[in-house]
RODO-2510 file (C-alpha; in nm, 4 decimals, decimal comma):
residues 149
     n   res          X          Y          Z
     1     x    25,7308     3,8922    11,6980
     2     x    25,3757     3,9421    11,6579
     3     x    25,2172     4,1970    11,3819
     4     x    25,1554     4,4502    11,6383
     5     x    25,5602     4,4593    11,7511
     6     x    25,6374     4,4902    11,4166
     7     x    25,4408     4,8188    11,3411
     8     x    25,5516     4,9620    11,6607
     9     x    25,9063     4,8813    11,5716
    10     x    25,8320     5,0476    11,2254
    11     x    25,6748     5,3892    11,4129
    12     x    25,9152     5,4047    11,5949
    13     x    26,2176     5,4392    11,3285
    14     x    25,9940     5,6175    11,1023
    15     x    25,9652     5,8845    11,4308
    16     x    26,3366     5,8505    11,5215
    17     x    26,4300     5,9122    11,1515
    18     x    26,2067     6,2083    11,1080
    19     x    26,3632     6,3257    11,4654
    20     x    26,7424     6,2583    11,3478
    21     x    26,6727     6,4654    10,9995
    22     x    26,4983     6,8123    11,2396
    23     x    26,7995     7,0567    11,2883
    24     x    26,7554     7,3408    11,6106
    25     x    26,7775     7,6345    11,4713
    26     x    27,0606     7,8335    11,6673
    27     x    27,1629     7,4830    11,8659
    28     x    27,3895     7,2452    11,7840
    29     x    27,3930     7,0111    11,4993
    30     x    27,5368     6,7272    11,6832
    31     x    27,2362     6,7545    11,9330
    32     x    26,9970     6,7925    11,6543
    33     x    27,0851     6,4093    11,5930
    34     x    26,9728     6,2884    11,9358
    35     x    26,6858     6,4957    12,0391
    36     x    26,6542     6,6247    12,3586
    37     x    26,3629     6,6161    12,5377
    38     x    26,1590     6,8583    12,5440
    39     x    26,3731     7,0768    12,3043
    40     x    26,2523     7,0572    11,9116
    41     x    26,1946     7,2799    11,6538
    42     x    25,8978     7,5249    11,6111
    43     x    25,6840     7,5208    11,4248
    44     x    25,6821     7,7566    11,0808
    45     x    25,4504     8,0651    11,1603
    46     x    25,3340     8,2172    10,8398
    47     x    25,3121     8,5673    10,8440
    48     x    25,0057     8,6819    10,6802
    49     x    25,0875     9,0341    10,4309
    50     x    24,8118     9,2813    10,6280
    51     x    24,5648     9,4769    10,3681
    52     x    24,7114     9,8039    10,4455
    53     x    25,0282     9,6925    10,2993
    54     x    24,8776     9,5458     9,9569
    55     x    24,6734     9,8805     9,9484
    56     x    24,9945    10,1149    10,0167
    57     x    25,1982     9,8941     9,7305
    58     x    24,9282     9,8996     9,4587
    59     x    24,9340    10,2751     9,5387
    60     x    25,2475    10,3651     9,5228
    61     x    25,2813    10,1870     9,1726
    62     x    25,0306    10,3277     9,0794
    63     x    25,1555    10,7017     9,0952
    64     x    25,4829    10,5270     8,9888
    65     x    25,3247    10,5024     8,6743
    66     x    25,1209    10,8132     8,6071
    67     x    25,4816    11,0320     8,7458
    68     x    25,6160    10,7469     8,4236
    69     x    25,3919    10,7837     8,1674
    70     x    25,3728    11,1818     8,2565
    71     x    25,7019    11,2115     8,2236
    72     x    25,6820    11,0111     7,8986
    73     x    25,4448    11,2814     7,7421
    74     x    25,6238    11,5627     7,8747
    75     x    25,9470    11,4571     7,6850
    76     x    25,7518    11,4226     7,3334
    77     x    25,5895    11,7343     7,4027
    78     x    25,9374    11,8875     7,4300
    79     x    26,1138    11,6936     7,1743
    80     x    25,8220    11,8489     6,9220
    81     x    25,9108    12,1930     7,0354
    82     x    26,2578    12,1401     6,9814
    83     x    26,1859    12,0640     6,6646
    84     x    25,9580    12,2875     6,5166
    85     x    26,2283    12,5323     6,6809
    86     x    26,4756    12,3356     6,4516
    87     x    26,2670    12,3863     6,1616
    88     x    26,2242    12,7784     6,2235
    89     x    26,6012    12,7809     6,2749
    90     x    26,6932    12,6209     5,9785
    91     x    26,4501    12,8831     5,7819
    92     x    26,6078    13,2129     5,9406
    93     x    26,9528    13,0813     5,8129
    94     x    26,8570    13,0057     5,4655
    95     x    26,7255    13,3225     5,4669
    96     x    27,0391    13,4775     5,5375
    97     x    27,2050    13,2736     5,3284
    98     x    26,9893    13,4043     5,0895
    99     x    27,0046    13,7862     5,1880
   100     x    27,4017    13,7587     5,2112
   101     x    27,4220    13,6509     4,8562
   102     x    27,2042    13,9465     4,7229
   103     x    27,3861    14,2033     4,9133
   104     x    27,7029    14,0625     4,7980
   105     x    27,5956    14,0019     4,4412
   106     x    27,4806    14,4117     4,4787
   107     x    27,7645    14,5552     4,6212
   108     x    28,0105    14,4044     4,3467
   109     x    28,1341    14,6997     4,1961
   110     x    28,1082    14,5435     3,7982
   111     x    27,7341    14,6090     3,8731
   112     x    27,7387    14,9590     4,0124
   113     x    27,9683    15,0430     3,7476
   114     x    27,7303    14,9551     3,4687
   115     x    27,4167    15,1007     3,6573
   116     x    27,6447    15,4131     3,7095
   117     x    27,7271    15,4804     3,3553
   118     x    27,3877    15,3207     3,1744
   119     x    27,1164    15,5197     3,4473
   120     x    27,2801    15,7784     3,5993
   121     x    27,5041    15,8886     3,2726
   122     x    27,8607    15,8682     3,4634
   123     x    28,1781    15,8022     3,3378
   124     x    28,5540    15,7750     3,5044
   125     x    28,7734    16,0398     3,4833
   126     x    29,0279    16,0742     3,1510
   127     x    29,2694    16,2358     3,3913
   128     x    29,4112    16,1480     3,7336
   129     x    29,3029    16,3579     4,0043
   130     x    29,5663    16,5939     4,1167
   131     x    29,6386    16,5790     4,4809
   132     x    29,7671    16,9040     4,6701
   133     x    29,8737    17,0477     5,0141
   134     x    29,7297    17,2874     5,2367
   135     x    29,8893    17,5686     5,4048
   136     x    29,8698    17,4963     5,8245
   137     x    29,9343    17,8554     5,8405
   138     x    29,6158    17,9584     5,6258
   139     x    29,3801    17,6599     5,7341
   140     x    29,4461    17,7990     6,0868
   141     x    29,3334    18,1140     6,0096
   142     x    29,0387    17,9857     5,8300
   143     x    28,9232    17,8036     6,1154
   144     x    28,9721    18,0905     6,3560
   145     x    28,7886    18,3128     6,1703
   146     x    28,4921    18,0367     6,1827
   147     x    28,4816    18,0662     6,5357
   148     x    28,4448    18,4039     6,5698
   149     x    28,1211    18,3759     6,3801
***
């Protein structure tokens, strides 16, 4: 065997190896083992992403992002109203906290009493009041004689 048979030899398994590890997409693995002429694979075609589409993606993140970030600020704004609203809240009920225990500590009657006899110069009663009935018969006539008036 000369040098040249050799390499051919050595082409030629490198070719048939290369061949024997190719599958046919779709075909049959068996066959994919001993090629068929004129039936290989094709070649890879790389689909290129157009310009349109990289412009229409960096756009749409982009309002992603404002519609995001607005929506960020929008929810501080409102949690700051809710609480100043909080805050004003919590002052109305202290004030009525506040009011309920003045009215209350002014209506007890220890205090009027005082006030009543020390200011206005009144004092209770020695005697029970006397209750009585009235006549339906007189009252009647009372109140007709109103009328006529």
């Amino acid at each position: 065997m000369t040098h040249q048979d050799i390499t051919e030899t050595a082409v030629d398994r490198d070719v048939s190896a290369r061949r024997e590890r190719r599958y046919i997409y779709g075909g049959d693995t068996r066959a994919a083992a001993r090629p068929v002429e004129g039936r290989s694979n094709r070649r890879a075609i790389r689909r290129k992403v157009s310009t349109f589409n990289v412009i229409v993606g960096i756009f749409t993140t982009g309002i992603a992002i404002v519609l995001y970030v607005g929506n960020i600020l929008a929810v501080n704004a409102l949690a700051r109203e809710i609480g100043s609203l909080q805050a004003a809240y919590d002052r109305v009920v202290s004030t009525n906290a506040t009011l309920r225990a003045e009215v209350t500590r002014k209506a007890a009657m220890e205090r009027i009493g005082t006030i009543a006899a020390e200011e206005l110069k009144l004092r209770y009663p020695a005697a029970q009041a006397e209750v009585f009935g009235i006549d339906e018969e007189l009252e009647g006539e009372l109140t007709a004689g109103e009328e006529h008036r």
